[in-house]
N, CA, C and O atoms as a DFTB+ gen file, in Angstrom:
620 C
 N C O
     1  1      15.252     -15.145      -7.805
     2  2      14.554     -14.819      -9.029
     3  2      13.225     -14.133      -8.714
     4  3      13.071     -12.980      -9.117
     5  1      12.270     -14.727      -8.039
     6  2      11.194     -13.747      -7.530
     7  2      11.200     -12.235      -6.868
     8  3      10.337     -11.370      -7.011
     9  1      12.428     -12.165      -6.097
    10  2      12.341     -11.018      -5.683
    11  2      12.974      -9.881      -6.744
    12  3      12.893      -8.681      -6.482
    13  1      13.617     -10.383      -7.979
    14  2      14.110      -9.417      -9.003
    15  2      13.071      -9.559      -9.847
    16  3      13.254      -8.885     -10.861
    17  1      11.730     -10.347      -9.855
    18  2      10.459     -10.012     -10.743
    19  2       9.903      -9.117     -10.070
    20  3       9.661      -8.162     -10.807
    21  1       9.479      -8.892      -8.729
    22  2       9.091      -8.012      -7.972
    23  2       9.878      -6.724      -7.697
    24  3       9.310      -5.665      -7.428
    25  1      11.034      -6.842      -7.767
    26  2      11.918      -5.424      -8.471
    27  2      11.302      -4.782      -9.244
    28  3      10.702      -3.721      -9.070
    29  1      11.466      -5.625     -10.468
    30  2      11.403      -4.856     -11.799
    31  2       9.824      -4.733     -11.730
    32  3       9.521      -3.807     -12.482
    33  1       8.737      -5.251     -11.172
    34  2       7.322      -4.872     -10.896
    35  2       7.312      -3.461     -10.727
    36  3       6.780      -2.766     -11.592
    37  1       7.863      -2.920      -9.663
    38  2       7.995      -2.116      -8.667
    39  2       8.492      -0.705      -9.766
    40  3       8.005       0.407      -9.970
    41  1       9.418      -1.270     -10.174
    42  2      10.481      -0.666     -10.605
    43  2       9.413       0.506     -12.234
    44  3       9.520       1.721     -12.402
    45  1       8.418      -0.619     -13.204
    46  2       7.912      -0.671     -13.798
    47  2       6.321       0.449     -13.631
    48  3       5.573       1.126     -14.337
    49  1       6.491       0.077     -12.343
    50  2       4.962       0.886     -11.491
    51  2       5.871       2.285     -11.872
    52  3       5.665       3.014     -12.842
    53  1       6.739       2.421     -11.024
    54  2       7.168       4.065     -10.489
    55  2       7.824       4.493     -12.014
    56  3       7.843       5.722     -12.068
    57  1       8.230       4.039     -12.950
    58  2       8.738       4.617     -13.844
    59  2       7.477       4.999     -14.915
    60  3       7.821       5.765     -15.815
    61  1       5.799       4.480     -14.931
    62  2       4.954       4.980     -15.808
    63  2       4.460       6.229     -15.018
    64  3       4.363       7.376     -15.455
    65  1       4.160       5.767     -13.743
    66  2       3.786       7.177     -12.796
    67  2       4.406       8.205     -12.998
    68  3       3.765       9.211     -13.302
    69  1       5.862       8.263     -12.889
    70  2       6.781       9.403     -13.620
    71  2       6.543       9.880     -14.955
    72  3       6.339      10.982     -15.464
    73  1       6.664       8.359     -15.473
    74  2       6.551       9.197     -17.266
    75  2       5.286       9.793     -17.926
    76  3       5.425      10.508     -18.918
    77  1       3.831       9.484     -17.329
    78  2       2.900       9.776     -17.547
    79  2       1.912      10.722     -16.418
    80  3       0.827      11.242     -16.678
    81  1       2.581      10.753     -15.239
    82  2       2.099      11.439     -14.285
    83  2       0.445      10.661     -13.815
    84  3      -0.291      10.024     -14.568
    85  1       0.257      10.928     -12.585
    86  2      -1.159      10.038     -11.973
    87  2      -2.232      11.504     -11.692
    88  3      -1.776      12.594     -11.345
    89  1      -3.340      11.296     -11.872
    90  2      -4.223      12.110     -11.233
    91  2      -5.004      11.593     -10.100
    92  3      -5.158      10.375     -10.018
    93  1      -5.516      12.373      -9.218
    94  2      -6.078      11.827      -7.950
    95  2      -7.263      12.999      -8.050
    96  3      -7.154      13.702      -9.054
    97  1      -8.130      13.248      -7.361
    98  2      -9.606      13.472      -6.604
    99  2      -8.946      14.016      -5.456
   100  3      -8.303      13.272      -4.714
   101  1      -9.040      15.190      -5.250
   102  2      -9.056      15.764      -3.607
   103  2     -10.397      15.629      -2.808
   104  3     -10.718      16.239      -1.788
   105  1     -11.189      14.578      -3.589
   106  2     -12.448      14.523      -2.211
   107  2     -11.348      12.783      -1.481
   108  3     -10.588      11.935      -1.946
   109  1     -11.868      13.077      -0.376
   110  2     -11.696      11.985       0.641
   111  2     -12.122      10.562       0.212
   112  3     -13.131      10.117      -0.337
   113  1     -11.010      10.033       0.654
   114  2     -11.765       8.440      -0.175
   115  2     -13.177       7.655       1.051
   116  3     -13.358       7.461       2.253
   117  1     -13.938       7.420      -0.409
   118  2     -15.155       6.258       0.562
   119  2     -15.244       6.167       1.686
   120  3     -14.116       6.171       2.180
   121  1     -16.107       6.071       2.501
   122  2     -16.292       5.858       3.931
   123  2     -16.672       4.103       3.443
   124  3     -17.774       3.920       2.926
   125  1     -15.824       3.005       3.614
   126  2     -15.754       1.840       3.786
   127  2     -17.685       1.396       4.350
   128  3     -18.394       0.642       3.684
   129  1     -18.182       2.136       5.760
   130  2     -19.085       1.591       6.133
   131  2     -19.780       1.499       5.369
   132  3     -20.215       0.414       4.983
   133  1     -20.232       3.032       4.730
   134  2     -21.415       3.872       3.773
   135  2     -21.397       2.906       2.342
   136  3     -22.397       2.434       1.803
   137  1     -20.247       2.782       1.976
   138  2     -19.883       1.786       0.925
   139  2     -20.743       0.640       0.755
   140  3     -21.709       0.598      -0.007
   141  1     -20.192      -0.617       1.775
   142  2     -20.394      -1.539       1.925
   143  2     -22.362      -1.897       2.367
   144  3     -22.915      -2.993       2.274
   145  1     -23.015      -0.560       2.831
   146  2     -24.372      -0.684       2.971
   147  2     -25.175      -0.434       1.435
   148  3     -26.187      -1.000       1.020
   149  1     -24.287       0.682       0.732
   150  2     -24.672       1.188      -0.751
   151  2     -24.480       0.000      -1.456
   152  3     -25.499      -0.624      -1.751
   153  1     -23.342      -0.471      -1.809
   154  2     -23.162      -1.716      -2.471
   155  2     -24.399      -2.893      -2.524
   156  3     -25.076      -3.209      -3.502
   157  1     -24.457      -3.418      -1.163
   158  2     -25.001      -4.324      -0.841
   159  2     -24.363      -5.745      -0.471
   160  3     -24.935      -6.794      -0.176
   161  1     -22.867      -5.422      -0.589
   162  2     -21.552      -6.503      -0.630
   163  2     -21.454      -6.978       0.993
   164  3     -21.561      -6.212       1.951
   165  1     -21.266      -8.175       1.044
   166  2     -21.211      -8.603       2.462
   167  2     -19.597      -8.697       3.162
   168  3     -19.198      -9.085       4.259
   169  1     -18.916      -8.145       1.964
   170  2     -17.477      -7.656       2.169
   171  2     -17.108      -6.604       3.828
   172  3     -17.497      -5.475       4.128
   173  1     -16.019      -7.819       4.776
   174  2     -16.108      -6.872       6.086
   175  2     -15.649      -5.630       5.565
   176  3     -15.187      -5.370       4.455
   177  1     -15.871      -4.852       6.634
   178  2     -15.705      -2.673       7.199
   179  2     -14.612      -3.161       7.872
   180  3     -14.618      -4.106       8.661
   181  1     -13.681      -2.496       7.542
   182  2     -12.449      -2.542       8.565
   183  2     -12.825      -2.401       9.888
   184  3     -13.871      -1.773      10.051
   185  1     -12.384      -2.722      10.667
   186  2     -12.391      -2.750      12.118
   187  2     -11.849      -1.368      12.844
   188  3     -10.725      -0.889      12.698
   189  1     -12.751      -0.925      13.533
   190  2     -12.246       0.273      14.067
   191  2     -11.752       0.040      15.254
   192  3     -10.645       0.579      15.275
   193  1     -12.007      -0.560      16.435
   194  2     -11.348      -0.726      17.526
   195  2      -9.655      -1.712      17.087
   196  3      -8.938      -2.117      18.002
   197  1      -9.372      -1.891      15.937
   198  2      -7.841      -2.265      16.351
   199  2      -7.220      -0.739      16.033
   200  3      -7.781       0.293      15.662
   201  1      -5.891      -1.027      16.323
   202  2      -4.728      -0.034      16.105
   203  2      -3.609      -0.717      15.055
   204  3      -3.057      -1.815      15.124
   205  1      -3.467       0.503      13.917
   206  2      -2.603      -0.087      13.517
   207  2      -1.047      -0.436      13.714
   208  3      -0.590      -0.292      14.848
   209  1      -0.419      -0.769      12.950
   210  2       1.133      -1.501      14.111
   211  2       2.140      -0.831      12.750
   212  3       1.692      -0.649      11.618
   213  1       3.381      -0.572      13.123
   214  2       4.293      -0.151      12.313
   215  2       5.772      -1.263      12.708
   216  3       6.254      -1.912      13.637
   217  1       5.970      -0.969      11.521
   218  2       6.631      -2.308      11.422
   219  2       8.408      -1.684      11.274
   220  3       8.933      -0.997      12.150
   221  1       8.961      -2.024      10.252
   222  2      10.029      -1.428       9.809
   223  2      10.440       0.223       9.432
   224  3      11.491       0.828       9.637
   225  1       9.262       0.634       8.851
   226  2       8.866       1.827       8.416
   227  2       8.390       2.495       9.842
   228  3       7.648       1.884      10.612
   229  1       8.922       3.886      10.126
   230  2       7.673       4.199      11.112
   231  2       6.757       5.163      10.663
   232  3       5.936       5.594      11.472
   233  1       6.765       5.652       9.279
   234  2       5.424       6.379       9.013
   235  2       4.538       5.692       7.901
   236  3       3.869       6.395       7.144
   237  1       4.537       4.266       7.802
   238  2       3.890       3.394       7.044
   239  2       3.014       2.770       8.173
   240  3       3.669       1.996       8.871
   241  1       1.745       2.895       8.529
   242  2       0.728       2.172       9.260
   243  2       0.429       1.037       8.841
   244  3      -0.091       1.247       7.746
   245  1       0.437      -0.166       9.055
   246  2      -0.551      -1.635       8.395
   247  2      -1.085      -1.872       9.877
   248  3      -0.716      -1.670      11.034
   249  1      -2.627      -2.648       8.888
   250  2      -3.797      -3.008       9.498
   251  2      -3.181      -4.086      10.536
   252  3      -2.209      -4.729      10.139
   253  1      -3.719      -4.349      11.949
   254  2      -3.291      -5.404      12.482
   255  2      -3.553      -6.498      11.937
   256  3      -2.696      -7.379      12.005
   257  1      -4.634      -6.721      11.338
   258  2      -5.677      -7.834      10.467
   259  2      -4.091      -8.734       9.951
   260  3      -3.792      -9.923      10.067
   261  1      -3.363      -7.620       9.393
   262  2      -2.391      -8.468       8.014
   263  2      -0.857      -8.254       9.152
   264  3      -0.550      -7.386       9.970
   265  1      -0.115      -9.662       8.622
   266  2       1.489     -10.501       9.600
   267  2       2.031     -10.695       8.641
   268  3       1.763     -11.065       7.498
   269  1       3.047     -10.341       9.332
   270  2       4.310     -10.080       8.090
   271  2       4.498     -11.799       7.489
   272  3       4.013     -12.844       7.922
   273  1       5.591     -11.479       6.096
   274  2       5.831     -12.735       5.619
   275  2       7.079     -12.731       5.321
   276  3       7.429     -12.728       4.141
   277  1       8.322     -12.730       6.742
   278  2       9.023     -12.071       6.560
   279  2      10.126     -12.941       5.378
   280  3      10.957     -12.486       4.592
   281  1       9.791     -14.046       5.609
   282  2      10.970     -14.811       4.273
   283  2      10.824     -14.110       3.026
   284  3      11.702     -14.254       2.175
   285  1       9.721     -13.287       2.778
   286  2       9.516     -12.576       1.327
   287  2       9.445     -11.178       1.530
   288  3       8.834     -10.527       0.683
   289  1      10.103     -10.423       2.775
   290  2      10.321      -8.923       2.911
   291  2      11.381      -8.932       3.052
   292  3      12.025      -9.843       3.571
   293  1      11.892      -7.677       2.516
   294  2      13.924      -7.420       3.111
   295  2      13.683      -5.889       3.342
   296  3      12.770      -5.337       2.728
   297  1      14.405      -5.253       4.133
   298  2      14.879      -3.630       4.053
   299  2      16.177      -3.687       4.164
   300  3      16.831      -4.596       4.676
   301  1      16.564      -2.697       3.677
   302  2      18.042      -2.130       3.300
   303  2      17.837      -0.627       3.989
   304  3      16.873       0.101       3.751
   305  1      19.155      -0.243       5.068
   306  2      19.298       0.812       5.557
   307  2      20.608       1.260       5.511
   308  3      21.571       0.617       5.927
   309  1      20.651       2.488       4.947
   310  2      21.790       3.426       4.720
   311  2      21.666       4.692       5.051
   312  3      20.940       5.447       4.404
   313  1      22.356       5.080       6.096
   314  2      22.303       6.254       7.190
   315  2      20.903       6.211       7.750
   316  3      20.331       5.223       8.210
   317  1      20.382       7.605       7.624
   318  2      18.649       7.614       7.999
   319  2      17.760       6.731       7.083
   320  3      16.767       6.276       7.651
   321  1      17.933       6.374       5.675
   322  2      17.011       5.868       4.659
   323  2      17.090       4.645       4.796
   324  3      18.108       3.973       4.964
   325  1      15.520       4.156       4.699
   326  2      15.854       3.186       5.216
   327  2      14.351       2.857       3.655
   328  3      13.268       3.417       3.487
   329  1      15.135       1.598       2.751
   330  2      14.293       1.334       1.753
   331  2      14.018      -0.884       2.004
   332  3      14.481      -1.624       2.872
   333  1      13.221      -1.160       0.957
   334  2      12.931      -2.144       0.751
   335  2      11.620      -2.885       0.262
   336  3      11.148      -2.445      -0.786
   337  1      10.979      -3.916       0.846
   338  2       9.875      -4.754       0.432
   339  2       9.395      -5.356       1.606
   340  3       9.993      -6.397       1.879
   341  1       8.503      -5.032       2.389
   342  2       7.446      -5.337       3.017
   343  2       6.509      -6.535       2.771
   344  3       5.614      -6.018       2.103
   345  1       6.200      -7.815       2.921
   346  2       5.363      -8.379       2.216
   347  2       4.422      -9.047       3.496
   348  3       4.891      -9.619       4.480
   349  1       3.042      -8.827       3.222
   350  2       2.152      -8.890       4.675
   351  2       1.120     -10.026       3.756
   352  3       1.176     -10.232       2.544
   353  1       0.366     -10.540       4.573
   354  2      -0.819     -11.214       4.158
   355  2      -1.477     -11.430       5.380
   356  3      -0.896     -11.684       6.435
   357  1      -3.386     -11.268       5.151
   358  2      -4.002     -11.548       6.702
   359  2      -5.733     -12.273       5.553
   360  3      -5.712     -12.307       4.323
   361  1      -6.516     -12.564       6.099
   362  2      -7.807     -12.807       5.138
   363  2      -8.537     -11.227       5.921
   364  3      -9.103     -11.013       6.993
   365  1      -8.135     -10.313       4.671
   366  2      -8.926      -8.917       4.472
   367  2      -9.522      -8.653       3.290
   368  3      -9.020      -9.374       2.428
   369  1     -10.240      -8.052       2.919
   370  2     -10.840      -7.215       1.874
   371  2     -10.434      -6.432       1.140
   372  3     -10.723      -5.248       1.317
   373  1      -9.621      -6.832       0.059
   374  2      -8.910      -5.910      -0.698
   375  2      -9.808      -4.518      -0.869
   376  3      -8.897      -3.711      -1.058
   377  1     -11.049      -3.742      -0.918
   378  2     -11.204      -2.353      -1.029
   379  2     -11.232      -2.171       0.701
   380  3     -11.282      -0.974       0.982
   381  1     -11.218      -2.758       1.505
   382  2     -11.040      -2.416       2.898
   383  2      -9.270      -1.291       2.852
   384  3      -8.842      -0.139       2.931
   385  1      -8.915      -2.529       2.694
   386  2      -7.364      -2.026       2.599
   387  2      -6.802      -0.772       1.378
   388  3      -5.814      -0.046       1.485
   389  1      -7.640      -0.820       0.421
   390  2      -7.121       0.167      -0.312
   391  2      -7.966       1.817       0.486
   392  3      -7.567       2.973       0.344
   393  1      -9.132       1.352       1.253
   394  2      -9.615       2.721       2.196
   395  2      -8.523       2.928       3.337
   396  3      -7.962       4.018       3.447
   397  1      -8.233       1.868       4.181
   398  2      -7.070       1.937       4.957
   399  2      -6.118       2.891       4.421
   400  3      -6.038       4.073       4.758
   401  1      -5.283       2.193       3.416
   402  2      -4.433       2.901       3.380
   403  2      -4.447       4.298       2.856
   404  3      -3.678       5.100       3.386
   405  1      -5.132       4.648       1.998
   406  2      -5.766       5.599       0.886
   407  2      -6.199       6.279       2.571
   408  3      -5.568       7.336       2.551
   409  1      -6.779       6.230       3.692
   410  2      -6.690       7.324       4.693
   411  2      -5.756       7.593       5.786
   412  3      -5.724       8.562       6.545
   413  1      -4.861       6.372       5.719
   414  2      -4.057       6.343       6.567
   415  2      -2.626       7.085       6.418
   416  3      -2.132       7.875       7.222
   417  1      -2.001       6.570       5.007
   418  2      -0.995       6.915       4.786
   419  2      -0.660       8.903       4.653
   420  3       0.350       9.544       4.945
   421  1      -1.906       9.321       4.134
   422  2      -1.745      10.489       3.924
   423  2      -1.336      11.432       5.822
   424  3      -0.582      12.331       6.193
   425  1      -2.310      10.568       6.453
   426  2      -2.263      10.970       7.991
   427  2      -0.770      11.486       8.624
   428  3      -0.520      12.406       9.403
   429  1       0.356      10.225       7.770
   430  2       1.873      10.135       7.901
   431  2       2.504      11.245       7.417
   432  3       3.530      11.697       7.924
   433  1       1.750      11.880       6.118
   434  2       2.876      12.863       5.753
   435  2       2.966      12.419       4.083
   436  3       3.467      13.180       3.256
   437  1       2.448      11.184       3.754
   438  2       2.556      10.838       2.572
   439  2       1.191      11.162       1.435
   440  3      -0.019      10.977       1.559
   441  1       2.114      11.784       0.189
   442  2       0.948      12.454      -0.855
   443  2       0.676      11.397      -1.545
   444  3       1.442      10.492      -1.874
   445  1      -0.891      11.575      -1.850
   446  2      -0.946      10.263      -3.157
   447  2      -0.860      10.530      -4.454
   448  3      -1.587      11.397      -4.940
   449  1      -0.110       9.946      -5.091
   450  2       0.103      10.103      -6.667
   451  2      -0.752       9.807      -7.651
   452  3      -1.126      10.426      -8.647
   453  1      -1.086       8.384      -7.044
   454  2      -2.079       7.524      -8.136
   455  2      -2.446       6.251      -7.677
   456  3      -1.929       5.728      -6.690
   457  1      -3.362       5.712      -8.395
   458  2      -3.608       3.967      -7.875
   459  2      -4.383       3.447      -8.690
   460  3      -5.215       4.126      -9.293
   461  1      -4.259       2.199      -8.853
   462  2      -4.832       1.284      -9.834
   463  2      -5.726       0.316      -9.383
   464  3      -5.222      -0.271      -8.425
   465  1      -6.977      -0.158      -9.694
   466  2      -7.795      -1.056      -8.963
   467  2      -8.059      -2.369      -9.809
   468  3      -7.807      -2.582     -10.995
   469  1      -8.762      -3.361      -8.653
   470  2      -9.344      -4.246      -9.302
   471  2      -8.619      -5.599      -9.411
   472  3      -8.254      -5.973      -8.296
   473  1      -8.223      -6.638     -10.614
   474  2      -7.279      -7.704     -10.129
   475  2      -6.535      -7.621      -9.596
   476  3      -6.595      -8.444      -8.683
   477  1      -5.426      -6.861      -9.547
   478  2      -4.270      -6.564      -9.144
   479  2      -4.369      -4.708      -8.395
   480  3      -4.246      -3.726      -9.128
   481  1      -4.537      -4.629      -7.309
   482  2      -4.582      -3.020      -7.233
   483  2      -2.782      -2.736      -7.078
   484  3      -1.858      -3.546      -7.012
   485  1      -2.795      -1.145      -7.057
   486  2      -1.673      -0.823      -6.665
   487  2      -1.995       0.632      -6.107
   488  3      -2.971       1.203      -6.592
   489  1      -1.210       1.312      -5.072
   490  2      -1.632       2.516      -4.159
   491  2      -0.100       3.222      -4.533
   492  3       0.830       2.419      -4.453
   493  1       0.205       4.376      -4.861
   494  2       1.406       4.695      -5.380
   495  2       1.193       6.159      -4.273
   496  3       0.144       6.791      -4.402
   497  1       2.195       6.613      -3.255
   498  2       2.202       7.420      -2.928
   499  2       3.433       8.023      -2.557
   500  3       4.256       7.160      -2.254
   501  1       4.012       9.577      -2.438
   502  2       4.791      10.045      -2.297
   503  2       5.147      10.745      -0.693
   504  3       4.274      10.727       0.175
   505  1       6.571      11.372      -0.421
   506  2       7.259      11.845       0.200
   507  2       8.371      12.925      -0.469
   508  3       9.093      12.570      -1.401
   509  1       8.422      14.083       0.023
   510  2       9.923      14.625      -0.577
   511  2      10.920      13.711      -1.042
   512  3      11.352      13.758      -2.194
   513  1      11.486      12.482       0.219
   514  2      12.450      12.135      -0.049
   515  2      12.173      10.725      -0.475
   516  3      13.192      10.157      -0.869
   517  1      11.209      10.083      -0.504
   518  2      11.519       8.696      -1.074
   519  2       9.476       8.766      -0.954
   520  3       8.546       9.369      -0.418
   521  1       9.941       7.227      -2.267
   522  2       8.325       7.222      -2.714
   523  2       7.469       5.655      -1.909
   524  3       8.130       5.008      -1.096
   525  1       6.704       5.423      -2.092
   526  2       5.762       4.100      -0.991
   527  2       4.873       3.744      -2.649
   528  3       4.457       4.649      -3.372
   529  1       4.752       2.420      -2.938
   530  2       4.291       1.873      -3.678
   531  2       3.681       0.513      -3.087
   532  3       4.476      -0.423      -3.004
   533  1       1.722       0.188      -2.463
   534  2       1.539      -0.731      -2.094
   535  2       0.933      -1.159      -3.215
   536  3       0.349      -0.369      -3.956
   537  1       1.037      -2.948      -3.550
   538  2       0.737      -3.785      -4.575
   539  2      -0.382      -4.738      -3.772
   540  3       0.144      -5.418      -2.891
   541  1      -1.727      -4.901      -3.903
   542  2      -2.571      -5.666      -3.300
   543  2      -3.090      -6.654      -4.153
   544  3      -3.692      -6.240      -5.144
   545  1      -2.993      -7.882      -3.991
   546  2      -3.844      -9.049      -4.572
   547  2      -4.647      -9.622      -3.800
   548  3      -4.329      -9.748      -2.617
   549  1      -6.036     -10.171      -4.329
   550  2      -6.237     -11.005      -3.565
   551  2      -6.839     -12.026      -3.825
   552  3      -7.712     -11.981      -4.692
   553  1      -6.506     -13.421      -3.050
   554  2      -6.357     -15.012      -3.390
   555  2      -8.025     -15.641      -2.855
   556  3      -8.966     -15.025      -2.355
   557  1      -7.877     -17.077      -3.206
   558  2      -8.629     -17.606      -2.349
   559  2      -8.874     -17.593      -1.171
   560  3     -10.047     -17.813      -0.869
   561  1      -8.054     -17.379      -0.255
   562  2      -7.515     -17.789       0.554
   563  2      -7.322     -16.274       1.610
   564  3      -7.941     -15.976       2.631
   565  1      -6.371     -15.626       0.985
   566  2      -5.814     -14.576       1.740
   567  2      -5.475     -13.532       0.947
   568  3      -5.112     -13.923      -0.162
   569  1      -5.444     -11.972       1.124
   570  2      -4.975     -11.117       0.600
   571  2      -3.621     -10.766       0.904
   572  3      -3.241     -10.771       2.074
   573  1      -2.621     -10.365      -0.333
   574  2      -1.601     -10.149       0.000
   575  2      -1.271      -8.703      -0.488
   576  3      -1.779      -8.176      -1.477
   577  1      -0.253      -8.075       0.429
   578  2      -0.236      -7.017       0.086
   579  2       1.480      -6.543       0.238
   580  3       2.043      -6.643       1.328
   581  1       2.005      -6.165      -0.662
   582  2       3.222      -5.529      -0.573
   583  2       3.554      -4.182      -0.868
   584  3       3.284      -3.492      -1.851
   585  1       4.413      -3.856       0.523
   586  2       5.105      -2.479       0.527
   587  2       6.511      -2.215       0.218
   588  3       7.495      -2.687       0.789
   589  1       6.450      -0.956      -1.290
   590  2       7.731      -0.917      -1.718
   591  2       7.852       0.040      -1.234
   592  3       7.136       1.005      -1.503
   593  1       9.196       0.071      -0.011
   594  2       9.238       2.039      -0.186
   595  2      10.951       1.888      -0.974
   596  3      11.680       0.901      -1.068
   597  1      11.163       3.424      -1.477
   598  2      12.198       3.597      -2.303
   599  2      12.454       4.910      -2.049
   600  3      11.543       5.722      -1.884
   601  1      13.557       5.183      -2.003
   602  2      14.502       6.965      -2.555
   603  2      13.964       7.582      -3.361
   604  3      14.223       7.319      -4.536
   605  1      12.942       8.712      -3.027
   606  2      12.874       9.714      -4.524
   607  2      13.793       9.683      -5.320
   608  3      14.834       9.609      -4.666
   609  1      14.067       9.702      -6.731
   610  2      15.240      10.264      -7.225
   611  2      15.037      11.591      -7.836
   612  3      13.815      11.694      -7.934
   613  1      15.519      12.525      -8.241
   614  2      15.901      13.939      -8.532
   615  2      14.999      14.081      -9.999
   616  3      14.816      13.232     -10.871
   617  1      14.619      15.191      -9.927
   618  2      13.846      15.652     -11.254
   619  2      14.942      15.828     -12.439
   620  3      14.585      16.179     -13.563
């Protein structure tokens, strides 16, 4: 039952992005450091001496910071495509991670569509052939973050 609420989450994200289209900013997102001194937030700067690690995906980067949770990730592979749900958690900084990825992913080859901030963020980005949708919360405790990737489907 959870993982068909998180379906239809998923499912719900990519079908308003379509129907309403996302706008983005071609300036570069935040420099995390510059941020976090402007602010005045004692929120960590991502760490520059780690590397990030690829997991299932190989043009999806995650922070070393965040370990998989794998009882709540699955992928499904059919021929080269390889789709599913990613689900990571580490104690990070949810706008850390939305700079992460917001500079990382594009590095891969992937365009950004759109993204949503704040209680619940979400990072919606594209490929020709299939789309990447990350969902970030974050707890008392720990931030969690899930990666949907999926099949473009046809205009």
């Amino acid at each position: 039952m959870k993982i068909r609420k998180k379906f239809l989450l998923f499912v719900v994200i990519v079908c308003c992005v379509a129907a309403y289209g996302c706008t983005h900013s071609n300036a570069p997102p935040p420099n995390p450091v510059m941020q976090q001194s402007q602010s005045g937030s004692s929120a960590p700067a991502p760490s520059t001496g780690s590397r990030p690690q690829y997991l299932d995906f190989p043009d999806i980067p995650i922070p070393s910071e965040l370990d998989l949770v794998s009882k709540d990730s699955y992928v499904f592979q059919s021929g080269a495509m390889k789709s599913g749900v990613l689900t990571l958690r580490g104690r990070v900084d949810v706008n850390s991670l939305i700079n992460f990825f917001s500079m990382a992913l594009p590095r891969d080859g992937w365009k950004p569509k759109g993204q949503f901030r704040y209680r619940r963020s979400a990072l919606i980005f594209e490929k020709p052939d299939k789309t990447c949708v990350i969902l970030l919360s974050e707890g008392t405790i720990w931030t969690t973050a899930e990666i949907y990737v999926a099949p473009a489907t046809g205009n």
